[in-house]
Backbone bond lengths (Angstrom), bond angles and torsions (degrees), N, CA, C in turn:
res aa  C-N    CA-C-N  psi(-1)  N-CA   C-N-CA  omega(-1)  CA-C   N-CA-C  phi
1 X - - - 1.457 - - 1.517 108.76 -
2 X 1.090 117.24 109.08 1.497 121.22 170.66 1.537 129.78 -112.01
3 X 1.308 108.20 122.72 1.350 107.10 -161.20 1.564 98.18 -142.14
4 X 1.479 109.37 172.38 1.190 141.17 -159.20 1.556 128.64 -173.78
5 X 1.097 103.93 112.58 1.813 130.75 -163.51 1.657 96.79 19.81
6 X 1.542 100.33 84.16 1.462 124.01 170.49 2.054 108.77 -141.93
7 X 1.479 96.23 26.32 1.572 86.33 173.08 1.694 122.14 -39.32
8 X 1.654 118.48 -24.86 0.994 101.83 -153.97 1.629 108.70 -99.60
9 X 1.821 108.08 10.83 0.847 120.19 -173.56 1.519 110.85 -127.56
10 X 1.188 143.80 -9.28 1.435 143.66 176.88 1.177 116.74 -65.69
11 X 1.264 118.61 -73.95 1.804 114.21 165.72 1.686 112.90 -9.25
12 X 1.189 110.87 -62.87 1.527 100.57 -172.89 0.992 129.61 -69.60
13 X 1.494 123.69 -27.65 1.189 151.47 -175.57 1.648 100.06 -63.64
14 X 1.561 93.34 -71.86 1.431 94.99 -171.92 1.694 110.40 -71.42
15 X 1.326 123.80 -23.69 1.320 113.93 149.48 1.779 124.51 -41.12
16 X 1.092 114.69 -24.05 1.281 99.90 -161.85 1.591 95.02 -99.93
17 X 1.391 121.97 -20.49 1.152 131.22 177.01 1.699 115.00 -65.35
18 X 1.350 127.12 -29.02 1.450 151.14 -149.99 1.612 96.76 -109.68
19 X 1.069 118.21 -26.21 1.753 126.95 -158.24 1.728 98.60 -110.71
20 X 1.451 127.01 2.45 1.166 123.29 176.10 1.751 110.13 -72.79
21 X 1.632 100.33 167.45 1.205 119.96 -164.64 1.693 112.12 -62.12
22 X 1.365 101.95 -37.34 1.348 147.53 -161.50 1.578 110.13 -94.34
23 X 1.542 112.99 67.82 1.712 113.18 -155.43 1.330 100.80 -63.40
24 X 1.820 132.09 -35.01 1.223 127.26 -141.09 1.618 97.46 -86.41
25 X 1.115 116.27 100.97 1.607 126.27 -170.59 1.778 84.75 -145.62
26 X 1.745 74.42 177.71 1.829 94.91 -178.88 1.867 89.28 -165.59
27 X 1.415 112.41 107.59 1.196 98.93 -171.11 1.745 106.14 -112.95
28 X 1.351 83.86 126.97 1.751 102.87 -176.87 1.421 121.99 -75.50
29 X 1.405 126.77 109.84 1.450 120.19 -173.91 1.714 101.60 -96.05
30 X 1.032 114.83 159.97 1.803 119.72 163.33 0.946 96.18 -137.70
31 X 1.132 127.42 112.42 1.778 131.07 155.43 1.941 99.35 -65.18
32 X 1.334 116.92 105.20 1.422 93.05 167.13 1.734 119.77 -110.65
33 X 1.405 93.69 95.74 1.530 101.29 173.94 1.476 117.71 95.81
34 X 1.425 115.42 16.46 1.424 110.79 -156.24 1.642 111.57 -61.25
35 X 1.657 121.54 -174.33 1.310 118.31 -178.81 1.627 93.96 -151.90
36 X 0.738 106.53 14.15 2.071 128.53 176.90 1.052 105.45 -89.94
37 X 1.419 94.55 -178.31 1.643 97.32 168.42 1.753 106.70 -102.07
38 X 1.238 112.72 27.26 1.773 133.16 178.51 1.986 93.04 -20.15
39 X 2.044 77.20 -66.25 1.575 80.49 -154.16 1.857 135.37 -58.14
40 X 1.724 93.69 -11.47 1.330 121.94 177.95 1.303 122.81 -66.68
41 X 1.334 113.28 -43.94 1.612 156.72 144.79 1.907 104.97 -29.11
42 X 0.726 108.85 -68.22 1.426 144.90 -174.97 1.597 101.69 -50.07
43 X 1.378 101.36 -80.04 1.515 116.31 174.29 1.641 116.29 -48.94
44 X 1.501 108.08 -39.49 1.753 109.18 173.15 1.537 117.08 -42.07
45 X 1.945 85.06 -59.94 1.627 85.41 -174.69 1.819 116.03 -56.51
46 X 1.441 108.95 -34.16 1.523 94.40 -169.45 1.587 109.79 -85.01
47 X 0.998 115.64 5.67 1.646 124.15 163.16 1.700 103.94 -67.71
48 X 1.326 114.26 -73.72 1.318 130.32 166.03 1.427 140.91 -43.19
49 X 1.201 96.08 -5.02 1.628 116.02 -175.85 1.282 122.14 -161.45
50 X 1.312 138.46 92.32 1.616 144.13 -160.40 1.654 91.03 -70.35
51 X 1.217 141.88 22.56 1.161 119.82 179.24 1.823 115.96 -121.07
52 X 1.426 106.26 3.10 1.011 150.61 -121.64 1.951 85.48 -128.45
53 X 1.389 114.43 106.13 1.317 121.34 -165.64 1.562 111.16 -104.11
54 X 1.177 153.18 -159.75 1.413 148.91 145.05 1.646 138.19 -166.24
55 X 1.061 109.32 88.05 1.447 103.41 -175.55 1.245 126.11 -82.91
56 X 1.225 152.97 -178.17 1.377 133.10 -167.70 1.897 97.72 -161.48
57 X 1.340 115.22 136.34 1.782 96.74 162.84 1.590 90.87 -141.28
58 X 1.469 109.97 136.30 1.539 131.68 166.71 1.629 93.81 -32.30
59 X 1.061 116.88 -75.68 1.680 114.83 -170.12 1.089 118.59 -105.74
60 X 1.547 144.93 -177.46 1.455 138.06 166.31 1.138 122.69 -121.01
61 X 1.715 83.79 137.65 1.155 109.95 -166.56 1.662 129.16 -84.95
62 X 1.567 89.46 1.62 1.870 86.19 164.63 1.679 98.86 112.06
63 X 0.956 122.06 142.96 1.550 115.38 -174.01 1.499 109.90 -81.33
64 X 1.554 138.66 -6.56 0.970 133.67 177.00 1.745 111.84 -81.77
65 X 1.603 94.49 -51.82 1.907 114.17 -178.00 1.630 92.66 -55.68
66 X 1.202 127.74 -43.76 1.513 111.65 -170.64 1.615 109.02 -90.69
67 X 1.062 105.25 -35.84 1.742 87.44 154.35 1.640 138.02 -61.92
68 X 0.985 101.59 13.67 1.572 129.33 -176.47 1.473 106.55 -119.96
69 X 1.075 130.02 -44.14 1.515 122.00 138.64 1.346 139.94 -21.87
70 X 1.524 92.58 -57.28 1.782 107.64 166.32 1.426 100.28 -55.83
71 X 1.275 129.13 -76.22 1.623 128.21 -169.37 1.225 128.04 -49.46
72 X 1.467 122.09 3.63 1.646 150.39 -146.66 1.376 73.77 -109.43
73 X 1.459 97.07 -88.57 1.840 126.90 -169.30 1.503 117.51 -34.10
74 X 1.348 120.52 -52.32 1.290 132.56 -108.30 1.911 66.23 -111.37
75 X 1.896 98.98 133.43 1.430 131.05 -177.03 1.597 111.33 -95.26
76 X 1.535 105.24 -7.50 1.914 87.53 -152.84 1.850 105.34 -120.95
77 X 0.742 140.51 130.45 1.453 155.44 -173.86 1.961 106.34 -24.00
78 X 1.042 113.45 -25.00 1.675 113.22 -172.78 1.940 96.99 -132.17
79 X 0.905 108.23 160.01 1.707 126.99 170.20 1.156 121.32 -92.48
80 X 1.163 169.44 90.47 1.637 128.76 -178.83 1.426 112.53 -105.46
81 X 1.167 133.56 156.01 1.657 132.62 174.77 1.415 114.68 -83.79
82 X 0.945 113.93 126.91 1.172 134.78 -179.66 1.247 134.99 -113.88
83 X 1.775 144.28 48.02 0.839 119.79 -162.16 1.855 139.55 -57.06
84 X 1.242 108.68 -164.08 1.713 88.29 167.94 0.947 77.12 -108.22
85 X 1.111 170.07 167.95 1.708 167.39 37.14 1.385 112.69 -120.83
86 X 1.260 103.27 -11.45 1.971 105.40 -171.50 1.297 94.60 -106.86
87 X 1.153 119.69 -170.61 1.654 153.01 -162.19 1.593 127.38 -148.21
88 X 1.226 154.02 86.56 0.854 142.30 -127.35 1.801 84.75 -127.82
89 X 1.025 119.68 137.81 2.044 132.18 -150.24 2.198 81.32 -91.85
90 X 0.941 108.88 156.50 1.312 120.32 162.73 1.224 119.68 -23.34
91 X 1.584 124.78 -73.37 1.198 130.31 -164.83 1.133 138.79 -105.22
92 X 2.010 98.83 34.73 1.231 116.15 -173.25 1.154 145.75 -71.47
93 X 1.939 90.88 -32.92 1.767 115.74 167.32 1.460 111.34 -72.12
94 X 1.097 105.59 -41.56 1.501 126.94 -179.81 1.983 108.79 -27.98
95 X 2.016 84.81 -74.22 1.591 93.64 -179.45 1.382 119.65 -57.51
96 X 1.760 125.95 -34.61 0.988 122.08 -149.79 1.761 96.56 -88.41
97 X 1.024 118.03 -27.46 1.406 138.96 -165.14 1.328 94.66 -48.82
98 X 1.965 111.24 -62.16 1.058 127.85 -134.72 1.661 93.26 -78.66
99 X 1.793 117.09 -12.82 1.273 117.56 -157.32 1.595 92.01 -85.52
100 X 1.274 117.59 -43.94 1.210 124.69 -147.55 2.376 91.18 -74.68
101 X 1.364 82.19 -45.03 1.725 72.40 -171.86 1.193 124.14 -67.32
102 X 1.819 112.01 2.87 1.243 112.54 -177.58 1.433 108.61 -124.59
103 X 1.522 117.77 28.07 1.200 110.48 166.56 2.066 104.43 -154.25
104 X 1.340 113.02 92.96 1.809 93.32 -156.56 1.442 92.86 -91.61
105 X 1.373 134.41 60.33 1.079 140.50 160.07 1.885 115.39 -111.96
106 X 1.552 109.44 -12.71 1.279 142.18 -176.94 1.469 110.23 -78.86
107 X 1.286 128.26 107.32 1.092 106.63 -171.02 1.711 117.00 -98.77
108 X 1.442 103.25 -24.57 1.628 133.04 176.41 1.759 94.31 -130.97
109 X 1.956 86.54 155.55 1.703 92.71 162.05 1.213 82.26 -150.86
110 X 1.341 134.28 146.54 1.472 164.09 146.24 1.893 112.79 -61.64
111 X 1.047 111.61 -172.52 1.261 142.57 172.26 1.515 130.49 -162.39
112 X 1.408 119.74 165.98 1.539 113.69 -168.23 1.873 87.00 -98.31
113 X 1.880 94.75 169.29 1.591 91.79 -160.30 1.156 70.60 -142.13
114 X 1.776 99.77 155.40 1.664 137.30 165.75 1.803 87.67 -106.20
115 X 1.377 89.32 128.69 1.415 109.05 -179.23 1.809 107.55 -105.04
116 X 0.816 140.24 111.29 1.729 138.76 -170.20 1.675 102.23 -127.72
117 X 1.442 113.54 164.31 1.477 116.77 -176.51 2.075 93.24 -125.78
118 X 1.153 116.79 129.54 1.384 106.85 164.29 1.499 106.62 98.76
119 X 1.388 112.88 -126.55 1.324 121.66 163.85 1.132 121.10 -133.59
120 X 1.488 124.88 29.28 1.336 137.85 -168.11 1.295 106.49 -82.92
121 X 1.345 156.83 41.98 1.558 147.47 -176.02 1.152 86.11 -19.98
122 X 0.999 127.80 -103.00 1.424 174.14 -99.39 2.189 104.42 -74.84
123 X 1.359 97.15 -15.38 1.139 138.31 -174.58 1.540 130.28 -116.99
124 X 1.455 97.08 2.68 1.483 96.30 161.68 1.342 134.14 -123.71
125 X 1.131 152.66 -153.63 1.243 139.14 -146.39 1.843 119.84 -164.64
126 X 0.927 146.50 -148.53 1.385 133.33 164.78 1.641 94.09 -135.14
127 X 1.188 125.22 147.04 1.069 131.44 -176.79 1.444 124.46 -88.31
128 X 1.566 120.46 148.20 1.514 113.84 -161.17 2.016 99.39 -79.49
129 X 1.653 118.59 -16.05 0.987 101.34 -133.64 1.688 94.09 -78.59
130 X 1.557 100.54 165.43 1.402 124.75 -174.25 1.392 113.97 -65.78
131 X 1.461 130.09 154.51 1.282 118.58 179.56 1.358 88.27 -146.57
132 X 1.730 108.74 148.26 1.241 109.31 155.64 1.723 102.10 143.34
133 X 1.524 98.74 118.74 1.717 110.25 177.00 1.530 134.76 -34.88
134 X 1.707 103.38 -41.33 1.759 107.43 167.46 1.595 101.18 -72.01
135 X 1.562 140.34 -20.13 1.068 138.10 160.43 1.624 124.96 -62.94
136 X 1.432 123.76 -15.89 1.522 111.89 161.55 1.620 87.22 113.23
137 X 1.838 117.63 -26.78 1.515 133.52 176.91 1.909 114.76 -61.05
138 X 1.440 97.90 166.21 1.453 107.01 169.01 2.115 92.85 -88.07
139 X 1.328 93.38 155.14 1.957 73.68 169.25 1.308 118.65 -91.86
140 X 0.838 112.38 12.70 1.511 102.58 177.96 1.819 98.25 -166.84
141 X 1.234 128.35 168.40 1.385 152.03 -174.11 1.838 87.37 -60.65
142 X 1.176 107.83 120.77 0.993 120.34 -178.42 1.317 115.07 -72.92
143 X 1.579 124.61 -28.44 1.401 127.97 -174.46 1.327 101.62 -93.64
144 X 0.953 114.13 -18.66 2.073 113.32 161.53 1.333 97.59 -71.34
145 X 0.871 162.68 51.15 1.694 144.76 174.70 1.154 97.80 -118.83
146 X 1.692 105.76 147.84 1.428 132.91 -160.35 1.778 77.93 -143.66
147 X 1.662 116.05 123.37 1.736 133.42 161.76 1.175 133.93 -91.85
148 X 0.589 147.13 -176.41 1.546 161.88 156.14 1.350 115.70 -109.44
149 X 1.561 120.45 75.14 1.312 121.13 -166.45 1.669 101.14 -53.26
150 X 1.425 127.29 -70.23 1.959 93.56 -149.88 1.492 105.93 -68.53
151 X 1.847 130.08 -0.01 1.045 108.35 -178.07 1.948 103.23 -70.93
152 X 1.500 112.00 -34.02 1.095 118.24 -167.74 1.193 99.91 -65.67
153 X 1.372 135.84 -23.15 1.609 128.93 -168.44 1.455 95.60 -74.88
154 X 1.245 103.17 -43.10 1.657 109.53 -158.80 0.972 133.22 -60.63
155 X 1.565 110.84 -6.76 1.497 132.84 -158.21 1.856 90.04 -146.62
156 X 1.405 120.25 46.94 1.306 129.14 162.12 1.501 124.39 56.33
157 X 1.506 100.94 3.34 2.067 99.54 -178.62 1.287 94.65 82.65
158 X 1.609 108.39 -157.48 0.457 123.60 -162.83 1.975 117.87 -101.14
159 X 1.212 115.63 159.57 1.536 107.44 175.45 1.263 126.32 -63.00
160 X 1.200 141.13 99.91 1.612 114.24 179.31 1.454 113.81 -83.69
161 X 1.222 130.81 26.63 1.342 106.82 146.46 1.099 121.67 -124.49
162 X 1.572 106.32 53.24 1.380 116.71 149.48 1.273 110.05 -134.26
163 X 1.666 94.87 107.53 1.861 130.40 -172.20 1.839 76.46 -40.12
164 X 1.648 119.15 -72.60 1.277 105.64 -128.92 2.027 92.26 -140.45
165 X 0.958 130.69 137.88 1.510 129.28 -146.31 1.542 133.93 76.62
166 X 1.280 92.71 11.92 1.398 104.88 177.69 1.325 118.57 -68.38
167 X 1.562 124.32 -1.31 1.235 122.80 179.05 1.914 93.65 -107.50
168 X 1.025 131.60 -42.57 1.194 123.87 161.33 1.791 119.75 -36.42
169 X 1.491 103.19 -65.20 1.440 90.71 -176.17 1.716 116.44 -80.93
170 X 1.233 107.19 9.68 1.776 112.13 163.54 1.647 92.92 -77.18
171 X 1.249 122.05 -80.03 1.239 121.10 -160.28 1.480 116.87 -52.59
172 X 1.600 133.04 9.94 1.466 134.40 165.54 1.114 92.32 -97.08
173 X 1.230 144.67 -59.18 1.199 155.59 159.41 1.736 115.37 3.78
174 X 1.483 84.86 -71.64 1.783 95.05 179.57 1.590 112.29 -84.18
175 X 1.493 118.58 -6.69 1.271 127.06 173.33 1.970 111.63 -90.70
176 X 1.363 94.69 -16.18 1.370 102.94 175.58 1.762 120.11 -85.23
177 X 1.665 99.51 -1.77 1.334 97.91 -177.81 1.530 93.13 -133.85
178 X 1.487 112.94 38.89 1.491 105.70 159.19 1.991 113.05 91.31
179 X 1.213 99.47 -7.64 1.656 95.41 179.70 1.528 100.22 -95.32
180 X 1.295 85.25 143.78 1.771 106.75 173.88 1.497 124.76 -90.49
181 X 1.020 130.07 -138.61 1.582 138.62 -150.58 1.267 102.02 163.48
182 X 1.533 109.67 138.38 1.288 131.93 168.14 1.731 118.01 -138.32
183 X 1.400 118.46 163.48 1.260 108.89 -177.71 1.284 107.58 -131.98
184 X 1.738 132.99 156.58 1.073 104.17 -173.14 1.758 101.57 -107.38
185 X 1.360 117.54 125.82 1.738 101.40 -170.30 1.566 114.26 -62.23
186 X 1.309 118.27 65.51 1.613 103.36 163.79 1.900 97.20 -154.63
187 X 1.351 103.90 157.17 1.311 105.77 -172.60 1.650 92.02 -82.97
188 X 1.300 96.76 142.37 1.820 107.59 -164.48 2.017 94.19 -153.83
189 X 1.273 117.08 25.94 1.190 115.11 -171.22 1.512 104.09 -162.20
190 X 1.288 106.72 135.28 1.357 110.71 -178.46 1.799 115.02 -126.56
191 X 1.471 100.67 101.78 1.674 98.27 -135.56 2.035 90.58 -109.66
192 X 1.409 100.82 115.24 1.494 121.31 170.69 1.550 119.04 -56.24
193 X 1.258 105.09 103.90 1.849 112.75 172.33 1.442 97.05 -82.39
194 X 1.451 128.77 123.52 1.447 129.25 151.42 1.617 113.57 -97.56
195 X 1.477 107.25 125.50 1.161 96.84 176.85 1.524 124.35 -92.87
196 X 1.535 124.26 178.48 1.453 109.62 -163.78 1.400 111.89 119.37
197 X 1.797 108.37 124.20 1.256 118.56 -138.29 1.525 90.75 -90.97
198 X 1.461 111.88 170.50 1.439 140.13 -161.22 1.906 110.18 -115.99
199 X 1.587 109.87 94.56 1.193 118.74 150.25 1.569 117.41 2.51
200 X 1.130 137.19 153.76 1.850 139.84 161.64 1.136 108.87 -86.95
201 X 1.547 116.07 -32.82 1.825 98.53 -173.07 1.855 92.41 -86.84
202 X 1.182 122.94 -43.98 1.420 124.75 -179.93 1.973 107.84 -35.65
203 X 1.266 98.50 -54.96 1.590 105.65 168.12 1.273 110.58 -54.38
204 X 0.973 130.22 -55.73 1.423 135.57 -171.86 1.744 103.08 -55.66
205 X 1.161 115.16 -66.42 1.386 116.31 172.45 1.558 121.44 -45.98
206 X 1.212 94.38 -26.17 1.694 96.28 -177.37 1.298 120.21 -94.89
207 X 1.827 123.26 -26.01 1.117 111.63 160.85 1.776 100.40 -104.23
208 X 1.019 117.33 58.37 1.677 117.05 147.33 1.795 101.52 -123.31
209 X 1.333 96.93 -35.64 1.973 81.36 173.65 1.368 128.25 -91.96
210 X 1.488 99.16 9.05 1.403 100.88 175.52 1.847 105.05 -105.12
211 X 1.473 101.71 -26.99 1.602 97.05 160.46 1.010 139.77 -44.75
212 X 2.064 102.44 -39.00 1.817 125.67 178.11 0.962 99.89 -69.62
213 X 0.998 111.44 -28.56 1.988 104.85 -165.73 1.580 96.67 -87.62
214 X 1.263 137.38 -11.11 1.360 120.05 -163.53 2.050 86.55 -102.96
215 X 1.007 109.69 -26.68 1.128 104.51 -173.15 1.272 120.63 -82.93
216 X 1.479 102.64 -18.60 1.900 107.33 172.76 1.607 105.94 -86.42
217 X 1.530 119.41 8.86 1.198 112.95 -170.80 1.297 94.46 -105.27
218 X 1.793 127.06 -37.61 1.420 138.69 169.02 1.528 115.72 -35.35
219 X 1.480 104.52 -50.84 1.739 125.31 157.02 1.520 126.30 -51.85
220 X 1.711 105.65 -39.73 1.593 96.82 -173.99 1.326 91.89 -103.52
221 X 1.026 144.67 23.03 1.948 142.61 -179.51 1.889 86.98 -120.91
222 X 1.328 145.63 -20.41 1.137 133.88 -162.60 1.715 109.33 58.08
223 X 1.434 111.62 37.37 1.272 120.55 170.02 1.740 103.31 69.82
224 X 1.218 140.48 35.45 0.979 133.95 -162.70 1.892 97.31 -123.42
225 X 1.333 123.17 54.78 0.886 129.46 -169.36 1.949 96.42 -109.93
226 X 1.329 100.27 129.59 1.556 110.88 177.23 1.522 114.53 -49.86
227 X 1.192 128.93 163.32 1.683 151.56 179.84 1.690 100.62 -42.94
228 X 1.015 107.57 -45.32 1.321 129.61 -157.92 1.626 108.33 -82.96
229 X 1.735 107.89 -47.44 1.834 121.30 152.81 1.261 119.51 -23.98
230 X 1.432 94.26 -69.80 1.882 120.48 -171.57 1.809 101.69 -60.29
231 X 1.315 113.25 -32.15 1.322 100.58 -170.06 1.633 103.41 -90.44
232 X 1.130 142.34 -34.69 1.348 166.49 -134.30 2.047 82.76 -109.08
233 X 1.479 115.16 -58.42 1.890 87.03 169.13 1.836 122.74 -85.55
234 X 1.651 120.37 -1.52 1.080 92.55 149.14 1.430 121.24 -90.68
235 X 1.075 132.47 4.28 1.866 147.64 -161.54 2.355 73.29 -75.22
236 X 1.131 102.88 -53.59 1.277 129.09 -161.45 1.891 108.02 -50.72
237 X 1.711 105.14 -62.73 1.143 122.82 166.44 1.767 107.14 -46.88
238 X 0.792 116.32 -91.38 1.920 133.48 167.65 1.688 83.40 -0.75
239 X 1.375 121.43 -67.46 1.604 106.00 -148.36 1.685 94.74 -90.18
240 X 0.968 123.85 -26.89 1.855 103.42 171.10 1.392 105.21 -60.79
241 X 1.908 125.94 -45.00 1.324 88.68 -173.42 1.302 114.19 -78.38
242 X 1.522 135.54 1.32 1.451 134.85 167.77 1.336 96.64 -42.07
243 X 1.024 121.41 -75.89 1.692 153.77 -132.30 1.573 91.24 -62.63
244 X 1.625 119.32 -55.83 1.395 135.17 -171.48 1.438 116.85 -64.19
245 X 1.965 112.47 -32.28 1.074 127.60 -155.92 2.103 90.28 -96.03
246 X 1.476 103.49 -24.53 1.519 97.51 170.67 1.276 132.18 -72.46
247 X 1.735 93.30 -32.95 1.394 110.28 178.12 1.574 130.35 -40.75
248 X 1.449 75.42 -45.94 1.761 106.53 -173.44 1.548 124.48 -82.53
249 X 1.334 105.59 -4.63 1.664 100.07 -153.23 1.887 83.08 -116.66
């Protein structure tokens, strides 16, 4: 779980992580860089819970470098993502667990997500959007993801120089050497929309590393990406030069 000046949101998060069906966890916090009272927050839970891990860095280090931390740290046979802002339902580790130990050709399994804005559960919905690698997509909700830690070690973590798609171009990565993906069909994630508009150079960064990543996937698929792929990375192209053409004007 990696977070950053979200005191007012970790507790629950990592509550919901601690309260699963599936006790045998070890849950990894990274404070990266906070300026909150994150780290105070932080420290409660691992007072309160011996299972309850903590890393800390003076500044931040970028959501990829501290997810690389986790894979440093992290003691137990699978990964799962965790944000601090999401919620993960009881029996989430549980299902995905059960997928992964019964198929070791699997390298990740996902889940379906209730998407909500605020604190409205009660008010959110599952999302229409498409998933899937010959699609140009992650396959599944990336903050639902359940790993295969030593395959993920084995193949270097994650990239850090990719500020932002770094879970996209991991998952061509491990699809480029033959591991699959599974999902588990039930909503097992309760996934936080914040709203609030997006910087031009921030855009810019985000559709240039999500371009690399679509293009190292063009490479690890042998270009065998569906109708829908091909359109979804120029859909992709179109908005970097938006992004470049805003920058500038």
């Amino acid at each position: 779980m990696l977070v950053r000046d979200r005191a007012d949101l970790l507790g629950e998060a990592a509550a919901s992580v601690l309260a699963q069906t599936d006790r045998d966890l070890e849950l990894v916090i990274v404070d990266d860089g906070s300026t909150d009272d994150t780290w105070c927050v932080a420290e409660q839970l691992a007072a309160s819970d011996e299972r309850v891990r903590l890393l800390r860095n003076a500044a931040s280090r970028g959501i990829p470098a501290a997810r690389n931390q986790v894979l440093a740290a992290a003691r137990g046979t699978y990964v799962a993502i965790c944000d601090s802002d999401d919620l993960s339902r009881p029996g989430r580790f549980a299902a995905q667990r059960a997928l992964l130990d019964g198929d070791p050709t699997l390298v990740g399994v996902g889940v379906r997500i209730n998407a909500f804005e605020g604190d409205d559960l009660a008010a959110g919905s599952e999302p229409t959007w498409h998933w899937g690698l010959r699609d140009g997509r992650l396959p599944f909700a990336f903050p639902g993801a359940m790993l295969r830690l030593d395959v993920v070690r084995a193949i270097g973590g994650f990239d850090e120089r990719y500020a932002i798609a770094e879970d996209l171009q991991l998952a061509y990565r491990l699809a480029g050497r033959g591991g699959r993906f599974s999902t588990v069909d039930e909503v097992l994630l309760d996934y936080r929309i914040h709203a609030g508009s997006i910087t031009q150079r921030r855009a810019v960064t985000r559709e240039w590393c999500t371009l690399k990543a679509q293009w190292r996937g063009i490479r690890a698929l042998r270009g065998r990406l569906s109708p829908r792929g091909w359109a979804v990375v120029v859909q992709t192209k179109l908005r970097l030069l938006a992004a470049l053409v805003g920058m500038r004007s």
